[in-house]
FIRO-980892 format. One record per residue (C-alpha): y negated, z, x negated. Coordinates in pm, whole numbers, plus 50000, padded with zeros to 5 digits. Each point is the difference from the previous one (the first is absolute). Last residue first. Example, Ala and Ser with C-alpha at 12.3 -4.5 7.8 and 13.67 -1.06 7.14 Angstrom:
<site <50106,50714,48633>>
<site <50344,50066,50137>>
//
This chain:
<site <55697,17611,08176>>
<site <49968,50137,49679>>
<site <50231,49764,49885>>
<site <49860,49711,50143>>
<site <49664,50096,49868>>
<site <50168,49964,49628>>
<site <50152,49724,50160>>
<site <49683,49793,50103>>
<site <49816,50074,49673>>
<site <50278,49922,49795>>
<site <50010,49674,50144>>
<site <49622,49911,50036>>
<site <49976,50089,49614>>
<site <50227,49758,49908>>
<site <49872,49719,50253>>
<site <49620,50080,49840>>
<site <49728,50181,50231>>
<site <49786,49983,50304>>
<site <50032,49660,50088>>
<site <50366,50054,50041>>
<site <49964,50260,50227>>
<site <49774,49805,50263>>
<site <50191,49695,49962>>
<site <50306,50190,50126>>
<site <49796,50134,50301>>
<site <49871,49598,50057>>
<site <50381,49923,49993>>
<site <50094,50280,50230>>
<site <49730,49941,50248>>
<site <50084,49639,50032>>
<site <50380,50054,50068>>
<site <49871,50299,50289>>
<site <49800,49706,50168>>
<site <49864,50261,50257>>
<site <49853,50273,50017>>
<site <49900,50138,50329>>
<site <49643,49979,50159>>
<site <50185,49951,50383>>
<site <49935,49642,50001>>
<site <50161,49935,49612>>
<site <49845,50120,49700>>
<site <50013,49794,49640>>
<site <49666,49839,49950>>
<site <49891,50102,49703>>
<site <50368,49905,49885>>
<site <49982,49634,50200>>
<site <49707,49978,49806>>
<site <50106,50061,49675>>
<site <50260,49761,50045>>
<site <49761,49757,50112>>
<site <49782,50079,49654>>
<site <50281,49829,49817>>
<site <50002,49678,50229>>
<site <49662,49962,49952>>
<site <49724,50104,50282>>
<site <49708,49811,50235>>
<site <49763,50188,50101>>
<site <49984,50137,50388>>
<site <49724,50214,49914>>
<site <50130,50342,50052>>
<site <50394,49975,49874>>
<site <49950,49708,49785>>
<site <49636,50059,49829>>
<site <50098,50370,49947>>
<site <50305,49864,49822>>
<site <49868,49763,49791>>
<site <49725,50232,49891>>
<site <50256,50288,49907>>
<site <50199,49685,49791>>
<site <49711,49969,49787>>
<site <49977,50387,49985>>
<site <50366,50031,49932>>
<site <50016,49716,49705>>
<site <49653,50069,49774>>
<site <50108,50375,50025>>
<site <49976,50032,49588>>
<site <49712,50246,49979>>
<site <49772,49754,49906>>
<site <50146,49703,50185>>
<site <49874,50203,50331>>
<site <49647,50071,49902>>
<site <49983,49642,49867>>
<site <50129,49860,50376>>
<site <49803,50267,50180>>
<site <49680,49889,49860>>
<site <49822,49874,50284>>
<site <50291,50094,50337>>
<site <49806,50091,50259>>
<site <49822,50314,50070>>
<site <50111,50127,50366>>
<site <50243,49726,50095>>
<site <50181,50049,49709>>
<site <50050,50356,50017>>
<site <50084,49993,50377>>
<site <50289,49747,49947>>
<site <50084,50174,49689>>
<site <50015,50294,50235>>
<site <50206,49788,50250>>
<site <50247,49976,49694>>
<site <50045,50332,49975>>
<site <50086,50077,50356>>
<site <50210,49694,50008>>
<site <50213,50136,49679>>
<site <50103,50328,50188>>
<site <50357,49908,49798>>
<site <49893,49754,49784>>
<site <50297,50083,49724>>
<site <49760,50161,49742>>
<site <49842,49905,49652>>
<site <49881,49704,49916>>
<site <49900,49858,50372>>
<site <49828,50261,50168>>
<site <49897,50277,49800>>
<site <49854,49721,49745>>
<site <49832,49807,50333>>
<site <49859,50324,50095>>
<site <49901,50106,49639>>
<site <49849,49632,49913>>
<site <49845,50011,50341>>
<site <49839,50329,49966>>
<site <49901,49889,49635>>
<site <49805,49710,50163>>
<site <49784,50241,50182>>
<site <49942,50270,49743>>
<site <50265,50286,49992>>
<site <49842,50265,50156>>
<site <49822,50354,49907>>
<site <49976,50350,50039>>
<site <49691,50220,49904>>
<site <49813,50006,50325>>
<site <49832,49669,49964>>
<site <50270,49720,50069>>
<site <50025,49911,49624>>
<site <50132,49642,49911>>
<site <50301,49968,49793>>
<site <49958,49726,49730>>
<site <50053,50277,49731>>
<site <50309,50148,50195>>
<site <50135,49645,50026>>
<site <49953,49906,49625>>
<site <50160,50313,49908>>
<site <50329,49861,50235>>
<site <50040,49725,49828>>
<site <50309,49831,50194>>
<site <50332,50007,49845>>
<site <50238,49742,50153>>
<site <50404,49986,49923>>
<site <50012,50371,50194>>
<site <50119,50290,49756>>
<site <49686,50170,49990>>
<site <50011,49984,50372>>
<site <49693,49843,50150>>
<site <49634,50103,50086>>
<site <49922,50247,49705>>
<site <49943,50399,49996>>
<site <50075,50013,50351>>
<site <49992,50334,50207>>
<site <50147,49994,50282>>
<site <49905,50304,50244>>
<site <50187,50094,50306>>
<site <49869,50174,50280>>
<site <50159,50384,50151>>
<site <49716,50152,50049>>
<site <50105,50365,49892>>
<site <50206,49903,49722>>
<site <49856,49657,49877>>
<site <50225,49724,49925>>
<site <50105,49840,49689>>
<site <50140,49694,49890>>
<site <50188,49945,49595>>
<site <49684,49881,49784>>
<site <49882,49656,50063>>
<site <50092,49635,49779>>
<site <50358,50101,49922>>
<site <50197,49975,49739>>
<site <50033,50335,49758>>
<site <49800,50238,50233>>
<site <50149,49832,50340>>
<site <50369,50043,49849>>
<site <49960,50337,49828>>
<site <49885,50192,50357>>
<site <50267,49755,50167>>
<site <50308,50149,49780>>
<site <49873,50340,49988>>
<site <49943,50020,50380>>
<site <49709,50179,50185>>
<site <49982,49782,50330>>
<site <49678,50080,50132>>
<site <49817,50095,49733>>
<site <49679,50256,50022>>
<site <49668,49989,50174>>
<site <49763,50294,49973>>
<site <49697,49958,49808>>
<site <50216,50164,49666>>
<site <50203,49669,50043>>
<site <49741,49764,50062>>
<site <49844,50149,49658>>
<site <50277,50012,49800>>
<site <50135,49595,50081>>
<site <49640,49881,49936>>
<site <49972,50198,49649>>
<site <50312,49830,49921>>
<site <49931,49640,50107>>
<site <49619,50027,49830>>
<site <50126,49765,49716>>
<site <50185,49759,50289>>
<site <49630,49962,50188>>
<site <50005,50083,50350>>
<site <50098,49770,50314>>
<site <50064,50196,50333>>
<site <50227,49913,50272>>
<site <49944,50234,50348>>
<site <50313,49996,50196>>
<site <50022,49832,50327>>
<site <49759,49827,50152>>
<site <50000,49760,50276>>
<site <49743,49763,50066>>
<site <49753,50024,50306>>
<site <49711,49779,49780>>
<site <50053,50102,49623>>
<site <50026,49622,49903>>
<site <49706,49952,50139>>
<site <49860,50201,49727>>
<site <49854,50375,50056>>
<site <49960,50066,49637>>
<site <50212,50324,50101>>
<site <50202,49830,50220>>
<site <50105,49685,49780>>
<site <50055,50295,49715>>
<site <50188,50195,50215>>
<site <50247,49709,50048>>
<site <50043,49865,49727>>
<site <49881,50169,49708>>
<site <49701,50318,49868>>
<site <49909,49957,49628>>
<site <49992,50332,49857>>
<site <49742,49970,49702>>
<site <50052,50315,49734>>
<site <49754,50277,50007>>
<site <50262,50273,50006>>
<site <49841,50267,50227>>
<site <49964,49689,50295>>
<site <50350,50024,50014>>
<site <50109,50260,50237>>
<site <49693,49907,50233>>
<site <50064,49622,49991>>
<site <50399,50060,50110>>
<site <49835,50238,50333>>
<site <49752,49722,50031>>
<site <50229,49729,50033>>
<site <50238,50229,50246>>
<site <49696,50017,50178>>
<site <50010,49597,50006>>
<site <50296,49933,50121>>
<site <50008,50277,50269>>
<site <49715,49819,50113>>
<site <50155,49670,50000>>
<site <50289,50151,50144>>
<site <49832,50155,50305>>
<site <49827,49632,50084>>
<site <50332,49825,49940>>
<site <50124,50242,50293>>
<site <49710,49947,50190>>
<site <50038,49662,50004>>
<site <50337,49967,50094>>
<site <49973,50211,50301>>
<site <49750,49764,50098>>
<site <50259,49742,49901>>
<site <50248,50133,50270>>
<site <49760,50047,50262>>
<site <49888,49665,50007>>
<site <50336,49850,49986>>
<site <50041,50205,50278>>
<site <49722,49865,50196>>
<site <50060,49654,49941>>
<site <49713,49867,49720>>
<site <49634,49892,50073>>
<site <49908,49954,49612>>
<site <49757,50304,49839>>
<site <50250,50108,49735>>
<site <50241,49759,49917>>
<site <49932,50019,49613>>
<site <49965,50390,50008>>
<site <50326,50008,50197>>
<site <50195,49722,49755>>
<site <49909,50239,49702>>
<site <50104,50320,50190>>
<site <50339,49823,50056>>
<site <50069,49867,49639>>
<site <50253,50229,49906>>
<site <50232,49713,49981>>
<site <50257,50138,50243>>
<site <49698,50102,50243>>
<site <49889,49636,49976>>
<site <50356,49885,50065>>
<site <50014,50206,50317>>
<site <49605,49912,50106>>
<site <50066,49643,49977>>
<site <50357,49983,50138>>
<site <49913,50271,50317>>
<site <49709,49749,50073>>
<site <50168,49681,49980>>
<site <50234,50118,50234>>
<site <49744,50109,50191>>
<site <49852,49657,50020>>
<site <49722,49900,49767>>
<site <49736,49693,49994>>
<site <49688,50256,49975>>
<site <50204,50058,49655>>
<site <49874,49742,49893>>
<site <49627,50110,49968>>
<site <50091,50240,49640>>
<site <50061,49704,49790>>
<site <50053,50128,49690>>
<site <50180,50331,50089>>
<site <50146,49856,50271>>
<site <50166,49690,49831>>
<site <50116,50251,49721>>
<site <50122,50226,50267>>
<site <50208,49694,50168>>
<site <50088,49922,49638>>
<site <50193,50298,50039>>
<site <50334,49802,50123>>
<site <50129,49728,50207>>
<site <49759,50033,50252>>
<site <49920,49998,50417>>
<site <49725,49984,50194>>
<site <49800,49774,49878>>
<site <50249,49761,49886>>
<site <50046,49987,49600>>
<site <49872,49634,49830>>
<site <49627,50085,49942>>
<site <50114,50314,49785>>
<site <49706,49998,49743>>
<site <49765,49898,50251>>
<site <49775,49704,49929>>
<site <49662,50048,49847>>
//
């Protein structure tokens, strides 16, 4: 299979498809300079994907520094994974009393199943998926267990009750971790709405009372997160765990599971892209601009192509909800601004 960046020197790129080329090809970097080195481990730093391209490098004869760098980098993803997953336990423990499924997401849930996907990535808050009719009892319990809000505004509180597809973000007191906890996988107000019952009851138990979205739902939730909802920012990251996703179980059924909840569109265009960037595919002129957004850090991991990023973060909002609502939206937080 022919690299997915075949036409960028060695040394040398244009943008983060230098990670993506590592990532899938892990034996060209052998071909390296150290300017090729400070790009690669810059932009994969930017793209939080650093622990990631450690694990996959792990064992290759690298420059000593390099070395040192991504051992570094594995023992940091090593820390968070644990974190991760006692944070897991801590959310299982406060709701275990209520009997309700808690369906574990991104990436916890690659960690916890231990997935591919899970291998050296970073993880941030811990995303939870609990059924809408248990949203209150939920919200009581993980506050009386010690988290609270972060940002305790009127305006936002009402906002991400009335239209949004997670209660407002909390973070614990004494640990300081954030918990999101989803009731459904898009906004209310977004143009798609997925099933998200039918995701809890395909949700496959890990054994210690939490669960996962099956295989295929990952990818519908990933590609969902990805593509019908935000502006791509930390997209690569996300994309490499469709990568992983794919790799790991295939792709039987994904097409039905997808139509299903109305993500026929991202998830077909999540394949293209994983096929472009690590398997040197071949892409449409519409998935090029996603691309060159994926894709958008310069030699030093900076963003670049600032007109790009402003059209995919003005996509982002208007996939969320209506023109009308989008304006009042923006100046209400305008004004409190």
């Amino acid at each position: 299979m022919r690299s997915a960046v075949t036409d960028l020197p060695p040394t040398v790129a244009a943008d983060a498809r230098l990670l993506a080329r590592a990532l899938a090809d892990p034996g060209r970097v052998m071909a390296l300079d150290a300017e090729g080195w400070t790009s690669l481990l810059t932009i994969a730093r930017a793209e939080q994907l650093i622990g990631t391209l450690a694990l996959r490098l792990d064992g290759l004869p690298l420059p000593h520094a390099v070395e040192a760098i991504l051992g570094d980098a594995r023992a940091a993803a090593e820390q968070g994974r644990r974190a991760a997953l006692w944070e897991a336990e801590m959310a299982r423990r406060a709701l275990a009393p209520l009997g309700c499924p808690v369906v574990l997401l991104k990436g916890t849930a690659y960690a916890a199943a231990g997935l591919m996907a899970g291998q050296g990535r970073s993880i941030g808050d811990l995303d939870i998926l609990v059924p809408r009719a248990a949203l209150d009892r939920v919200e009581a319990a993980v506050l009386g267990a010690g988290w609270e809000w972060v940002k305790p505004d009127p305006y936002d509180d009402a906002y991400y009750r009335r239209w949004m597809h997670e209660l407002p973000p909390l973070i614990h007191r004494e640990r300081d971790r954030m918990i999101d906890v989803h009731h459904t996988i898009l906004p209310l107000t977004a143009r798609v709405t997925p099933d998200p019952a039918r995701l809890i009851a395909d949700s496959v138990p890990l054994g210690n009372g939490l669960r996962t979205l099956s295989p295929n739902g990952m990818i519908v939730h990933a590609a969902a997160h990805l593509f019908a909802d935000g502006d791509l920012a930390g997209g690569l990251r996300n994309l490499w765990d469709i990568r992983c996703l794919v790799e790991e179980f295939g792709t039987e059924g994904l097409a039905e599971k997808a139509a299903r909840h109305g993500l026929r569109l991202p998830v077909a265009r999540a394949l293209r892209l994983v096929d472009g960037l690590f398997a040197g595919g071949r892409t449409s002129s519409s998935d090029r601009l996603y691309v060159r957004r994926l894709t958008a850090r310069d030699g030093w991991g900076r963003p670049t192509r600032p007109v790009t990023r402003l059209a995919f973060y003005v996509r982002s909002h208007a996939l969320r909800m209506p023109p009308a609502m989008l304006a009042r939206h923006l100046w209400t937080k305008w004004r409190k601004a």
